[in-house]
C-alpha positions as CSV (number, residue, x, y, z in Angstrom):
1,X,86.1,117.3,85.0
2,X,86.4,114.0,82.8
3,X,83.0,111.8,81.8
4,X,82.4,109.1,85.0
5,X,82.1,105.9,83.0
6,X,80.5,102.8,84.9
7,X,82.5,100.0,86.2
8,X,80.4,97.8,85.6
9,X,80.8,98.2,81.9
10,X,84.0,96.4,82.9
11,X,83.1,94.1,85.1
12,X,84.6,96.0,88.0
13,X,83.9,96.6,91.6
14,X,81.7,99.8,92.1
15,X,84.0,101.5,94.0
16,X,86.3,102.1,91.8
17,X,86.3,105.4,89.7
18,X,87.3,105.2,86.0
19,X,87.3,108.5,83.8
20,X,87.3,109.1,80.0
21,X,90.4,111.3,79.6
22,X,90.7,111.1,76.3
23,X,89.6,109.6,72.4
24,X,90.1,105.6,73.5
25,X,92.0,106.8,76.7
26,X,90.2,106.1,80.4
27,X,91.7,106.9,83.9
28,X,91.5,104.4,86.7
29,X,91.0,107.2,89.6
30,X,92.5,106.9,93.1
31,X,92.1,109.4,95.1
32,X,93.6,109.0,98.3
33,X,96.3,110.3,101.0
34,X,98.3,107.6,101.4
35,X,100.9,106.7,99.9
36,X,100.3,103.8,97.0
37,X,102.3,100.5,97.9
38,X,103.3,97.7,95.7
39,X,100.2,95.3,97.0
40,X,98.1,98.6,96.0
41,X,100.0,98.5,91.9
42,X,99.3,95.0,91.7
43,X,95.6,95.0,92.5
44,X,95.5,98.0,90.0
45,X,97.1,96.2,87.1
46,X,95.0,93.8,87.9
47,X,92.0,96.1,87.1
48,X,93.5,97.2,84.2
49,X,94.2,93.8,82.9
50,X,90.7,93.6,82.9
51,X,89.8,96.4,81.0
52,X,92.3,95.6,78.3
53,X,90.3,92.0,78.0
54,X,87.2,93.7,77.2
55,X,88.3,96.7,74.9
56,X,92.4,96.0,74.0
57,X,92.5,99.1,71.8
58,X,91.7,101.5,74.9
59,X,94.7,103.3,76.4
60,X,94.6,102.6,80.6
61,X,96.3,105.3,82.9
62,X,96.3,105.1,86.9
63,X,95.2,109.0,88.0
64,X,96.1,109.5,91.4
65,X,96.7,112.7,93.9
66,X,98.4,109.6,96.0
67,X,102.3,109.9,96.6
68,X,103.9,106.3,94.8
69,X,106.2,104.3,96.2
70,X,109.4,103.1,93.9
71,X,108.3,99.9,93.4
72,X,104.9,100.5,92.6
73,X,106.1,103.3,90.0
74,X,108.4,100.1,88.2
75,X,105.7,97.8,88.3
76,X,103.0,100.2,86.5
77,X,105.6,101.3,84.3
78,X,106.5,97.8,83.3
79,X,102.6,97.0,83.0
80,X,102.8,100.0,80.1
81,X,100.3,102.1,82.4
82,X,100.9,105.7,82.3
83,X,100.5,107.5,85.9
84,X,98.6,110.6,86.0
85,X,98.9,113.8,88.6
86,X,95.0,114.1,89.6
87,X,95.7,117.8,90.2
88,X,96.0,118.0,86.1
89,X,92.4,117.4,86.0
C-alpha cells in the first residue's frame, strides 16, 4: 500500500485521502461505490488545482475503485489528471 501523506500539507479537507504513488507522483484517493459524476470531477480538479499551487512539479492522479461517468472522464482528462484503477494498488 502507498505512503498516506497529510492533507493538510495542502491545505485540504481531512477527509480526503492522498497517496504517494510514485518519485513526485501523489494519488487523490476516492474510494467509493458510486458512480463519479461531473459535479464530483470538478470538485476534484479543484483539489488538484490546489496541490499544483503549492508543489507545480508534482504529478496529480485521481485513484478510484468508482465507475466514471463520460463527462467526468473528459473533464479530468482535459485537466491533464491521469485516472487510476484502485484495484492496481
Amino acid at each position: 500500500m502507498p505512503k498516506t501523506i497529510q492533507c493538510s500539507d495542502y491545505q485540504l479537507k481531512g477527509r480526503i485521502k492522498i497517496w504517494e504513488v510514485g518519485e513526485n507522483h501523489i494519488a487523490l484517493v476516492k474510494e467509493r461505490k458510486t458512480r463519479l459524476v461531473k459535479k464530483d470531477a470538478e470538485t476534484i480538479i479543484q483539489q488538484i488545482e490546489m496541490i499544483r499551487e503549492k508543489n507545480p512539479q508534482l504529478k496529480v492522479s485521481l485513484a478510484t475503485s468508482a465507475p466514471i461517468c463520460s463527462k467526468s472522464t473528459a473533464l479530468l482528462r482535459e485537466a491533464d489528471i491521469e485516472i487510476i484503477a484502485l484495484s492496481s494498488f
